[in-house]
MIDOSE-1310 file (N, C-alpha, C; in nm, 2 decimals, decimal comma, always signed):
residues 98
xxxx	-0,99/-1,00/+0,64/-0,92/-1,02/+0,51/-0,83/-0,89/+0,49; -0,69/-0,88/+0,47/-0,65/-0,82/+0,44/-0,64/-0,73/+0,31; -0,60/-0,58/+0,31/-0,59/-0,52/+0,21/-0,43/-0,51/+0,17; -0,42/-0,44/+0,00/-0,31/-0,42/-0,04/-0,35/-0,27/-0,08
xxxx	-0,26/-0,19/+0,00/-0,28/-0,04/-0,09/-0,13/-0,02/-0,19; -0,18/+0,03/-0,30/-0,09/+0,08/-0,38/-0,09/+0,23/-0,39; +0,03/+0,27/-0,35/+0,07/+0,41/-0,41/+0,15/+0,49/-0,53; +0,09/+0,60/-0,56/+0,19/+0,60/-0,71/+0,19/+0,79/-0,63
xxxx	+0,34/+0,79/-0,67/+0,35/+0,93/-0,61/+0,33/+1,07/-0,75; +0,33/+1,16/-0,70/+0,27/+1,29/-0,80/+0,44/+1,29/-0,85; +0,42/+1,33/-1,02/+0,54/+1,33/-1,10/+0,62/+1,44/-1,02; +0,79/+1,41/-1,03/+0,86/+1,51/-1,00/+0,88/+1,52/-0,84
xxxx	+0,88/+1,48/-0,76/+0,86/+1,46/-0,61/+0,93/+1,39/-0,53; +1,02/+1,36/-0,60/+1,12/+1,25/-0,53/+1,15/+1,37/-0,42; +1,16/+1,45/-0,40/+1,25/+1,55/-0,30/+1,18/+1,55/-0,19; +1,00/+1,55/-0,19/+0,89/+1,54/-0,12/+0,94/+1,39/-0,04
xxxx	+0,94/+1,31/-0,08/+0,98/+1,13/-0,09/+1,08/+1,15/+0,01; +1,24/+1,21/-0,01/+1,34/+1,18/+0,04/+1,35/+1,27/+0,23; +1,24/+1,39/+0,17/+1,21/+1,50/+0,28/+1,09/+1,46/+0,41; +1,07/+1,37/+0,39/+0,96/+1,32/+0,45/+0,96/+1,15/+0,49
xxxx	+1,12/+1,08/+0,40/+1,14/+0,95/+0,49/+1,18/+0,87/+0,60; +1,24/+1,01/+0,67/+1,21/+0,92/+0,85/+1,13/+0,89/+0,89; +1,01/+1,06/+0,90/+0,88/+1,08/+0,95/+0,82/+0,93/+0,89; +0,79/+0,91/+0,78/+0,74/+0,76/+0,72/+0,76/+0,63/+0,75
xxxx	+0,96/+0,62/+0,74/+0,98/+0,52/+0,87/+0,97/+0,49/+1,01; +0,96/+0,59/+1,03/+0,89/+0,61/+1,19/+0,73/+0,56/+1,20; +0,66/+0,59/+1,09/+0,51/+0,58/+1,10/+0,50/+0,41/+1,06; +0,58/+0,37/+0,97/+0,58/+0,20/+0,96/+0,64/+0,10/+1,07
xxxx	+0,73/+0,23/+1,16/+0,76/+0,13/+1,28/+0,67/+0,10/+1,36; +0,58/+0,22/+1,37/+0,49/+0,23/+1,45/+0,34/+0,16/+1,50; +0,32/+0,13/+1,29/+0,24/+0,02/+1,29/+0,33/-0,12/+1,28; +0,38/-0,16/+1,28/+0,45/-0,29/+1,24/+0,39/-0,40/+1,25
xxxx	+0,28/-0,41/+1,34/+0,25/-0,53/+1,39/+0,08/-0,57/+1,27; +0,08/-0,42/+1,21/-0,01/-0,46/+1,10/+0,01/-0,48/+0,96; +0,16/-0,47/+1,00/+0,19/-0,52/+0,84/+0,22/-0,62/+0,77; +0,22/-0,68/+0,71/+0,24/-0,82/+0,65/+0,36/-0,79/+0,56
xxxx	+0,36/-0,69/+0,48/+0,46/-0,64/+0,38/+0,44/-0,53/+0,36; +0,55/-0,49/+0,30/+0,56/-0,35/+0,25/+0,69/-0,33/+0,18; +0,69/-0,23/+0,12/+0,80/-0,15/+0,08/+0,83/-0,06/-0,09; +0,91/+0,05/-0,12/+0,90/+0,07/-0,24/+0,94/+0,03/-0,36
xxxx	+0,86/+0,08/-0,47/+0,86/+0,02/-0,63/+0,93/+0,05/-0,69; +1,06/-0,05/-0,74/+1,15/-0,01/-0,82/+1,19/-0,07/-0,94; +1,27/+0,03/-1,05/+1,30/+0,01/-1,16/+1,39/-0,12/-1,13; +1,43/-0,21/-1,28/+1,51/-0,33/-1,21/+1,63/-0,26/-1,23
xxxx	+1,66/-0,15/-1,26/+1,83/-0,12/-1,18/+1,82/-0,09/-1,07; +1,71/-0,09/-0,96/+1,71/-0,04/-0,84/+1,66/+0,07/-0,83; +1,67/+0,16/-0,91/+1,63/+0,32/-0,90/+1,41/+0,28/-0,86; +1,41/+0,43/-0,76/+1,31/+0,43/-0,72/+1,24/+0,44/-0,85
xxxx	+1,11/+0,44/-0,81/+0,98/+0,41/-0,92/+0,92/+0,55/-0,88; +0,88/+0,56/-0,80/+0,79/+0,67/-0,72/+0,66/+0,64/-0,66; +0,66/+0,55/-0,55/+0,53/+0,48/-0,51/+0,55/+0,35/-0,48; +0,48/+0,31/-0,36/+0,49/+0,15/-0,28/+0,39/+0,07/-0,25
xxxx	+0,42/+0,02/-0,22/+0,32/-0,14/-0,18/+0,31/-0,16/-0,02; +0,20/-0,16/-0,01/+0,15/-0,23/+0,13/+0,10/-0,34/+0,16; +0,09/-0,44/+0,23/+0,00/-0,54/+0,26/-0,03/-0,52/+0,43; -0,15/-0,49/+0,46/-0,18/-0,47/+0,58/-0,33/-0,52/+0,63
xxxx	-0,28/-0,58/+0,76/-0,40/-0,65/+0,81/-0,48/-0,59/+0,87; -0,57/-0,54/+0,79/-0,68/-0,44/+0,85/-0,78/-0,53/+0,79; -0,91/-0,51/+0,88/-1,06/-0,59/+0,84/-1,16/-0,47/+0,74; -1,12/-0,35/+0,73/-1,25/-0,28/+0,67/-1,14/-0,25/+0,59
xxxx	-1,21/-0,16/+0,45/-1,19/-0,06/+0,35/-1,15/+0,07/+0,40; -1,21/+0,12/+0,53/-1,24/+0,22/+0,58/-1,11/+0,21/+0,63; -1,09/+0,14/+0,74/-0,94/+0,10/+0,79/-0,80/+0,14/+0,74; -0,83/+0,10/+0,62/-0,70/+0,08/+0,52/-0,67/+0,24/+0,47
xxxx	-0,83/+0,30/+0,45/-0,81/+0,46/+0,45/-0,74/+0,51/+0,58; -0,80/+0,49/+0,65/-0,76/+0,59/+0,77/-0,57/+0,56/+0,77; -0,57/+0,46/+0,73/-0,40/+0,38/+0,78/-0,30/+0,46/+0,69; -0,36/+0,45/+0,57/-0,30/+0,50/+0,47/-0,30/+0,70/+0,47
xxxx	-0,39/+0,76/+0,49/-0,41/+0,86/+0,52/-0,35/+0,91/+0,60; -0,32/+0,81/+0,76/-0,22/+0,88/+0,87/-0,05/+0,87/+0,82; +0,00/+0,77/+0,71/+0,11/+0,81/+0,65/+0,18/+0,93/+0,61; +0,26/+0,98/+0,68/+0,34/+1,12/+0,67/+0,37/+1,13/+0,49
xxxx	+0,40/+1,03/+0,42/+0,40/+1,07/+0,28/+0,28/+1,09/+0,27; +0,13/+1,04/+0,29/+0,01/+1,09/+0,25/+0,02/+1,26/+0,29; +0,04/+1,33/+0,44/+0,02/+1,39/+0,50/+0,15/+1,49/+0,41; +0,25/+1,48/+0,34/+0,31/+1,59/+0,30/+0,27/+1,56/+0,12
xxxx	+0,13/+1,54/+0,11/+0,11/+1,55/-0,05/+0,16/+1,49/-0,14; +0,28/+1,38/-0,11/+0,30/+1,26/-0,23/+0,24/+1,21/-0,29; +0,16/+1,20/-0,30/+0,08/+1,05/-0,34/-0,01/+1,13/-0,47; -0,04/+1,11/-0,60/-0,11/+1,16/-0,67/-0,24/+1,05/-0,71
xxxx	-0,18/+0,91/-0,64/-0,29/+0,80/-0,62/-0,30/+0,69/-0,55; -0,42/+0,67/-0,51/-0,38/+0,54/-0,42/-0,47/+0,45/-0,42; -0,43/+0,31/-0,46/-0,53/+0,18/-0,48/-0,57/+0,14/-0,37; -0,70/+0,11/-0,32/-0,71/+0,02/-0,21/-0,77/-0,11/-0,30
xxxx	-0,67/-0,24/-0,23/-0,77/-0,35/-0,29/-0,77/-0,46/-0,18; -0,88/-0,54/-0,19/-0,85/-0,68/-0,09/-0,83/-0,76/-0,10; -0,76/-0,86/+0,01/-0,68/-0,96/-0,05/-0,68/-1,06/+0,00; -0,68/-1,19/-0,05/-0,69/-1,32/+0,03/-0,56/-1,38/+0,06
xxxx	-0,50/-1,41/+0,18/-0,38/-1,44/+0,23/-0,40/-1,57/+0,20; -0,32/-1,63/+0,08/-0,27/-1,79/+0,05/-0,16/-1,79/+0,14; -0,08/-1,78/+0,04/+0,08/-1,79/+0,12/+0,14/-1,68/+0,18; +0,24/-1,65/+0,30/+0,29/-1,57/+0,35/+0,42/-1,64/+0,42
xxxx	+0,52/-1,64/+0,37/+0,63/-1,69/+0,46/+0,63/-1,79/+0,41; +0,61/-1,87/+0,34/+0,60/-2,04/+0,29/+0,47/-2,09/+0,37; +0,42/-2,01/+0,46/+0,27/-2,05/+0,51/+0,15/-2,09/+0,47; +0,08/-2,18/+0,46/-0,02/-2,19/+0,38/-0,16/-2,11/+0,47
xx	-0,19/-2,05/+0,44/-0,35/-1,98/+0,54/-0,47/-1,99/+0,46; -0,45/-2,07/+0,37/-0,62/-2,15/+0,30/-0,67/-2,24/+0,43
């Protein structure tokens, strides 16, 4: 069963965020094949939020640590929090997986 981690980054850090988003794209290309979704949380004028969404197919809690942990924003101190929760895949793509 898949998890969803939520991130909320430490106030003031966008500079951390913008300094550290290849290394991070590089690290989601990397995993790609475990991700279901992803991407960051934004105001509705578009402006960043500070913090993103994952959906990733990993089987453990533990998993989802480690995954989330090897992220270069984890690894240069963004993050001032991070949700892990689990999730049951209904729909994905217009797919039904009940």
């Amino acid at each position: 069963m898949p998890f969803i981690i939520e991130t909320f980054d430490k106030p003031h850090h966008q500079s951390v965020r913008q300094a550290t988003r290849a290394a991070h794209l590089a690290f989601l290309d990397e995993h790609k094949a475990l991700l279901l979704a992803c991407g960051a949380k934004l105001a509705d004028d578009g402006t960043d939020l500070g913090g993103g969404l994952y959906v990733v197919d990993l089987d453990t809690r533990e998993q989802a640590q480690r995954f989330i942990e090897s992220d270069p924003f984890h690894a240069a101190g963004l993050f001032e929090r991070v949700v892990l929760t689990r999730w049951r895949k209904a729909y994905v793509g217009g797919e039904c997986h009940l």
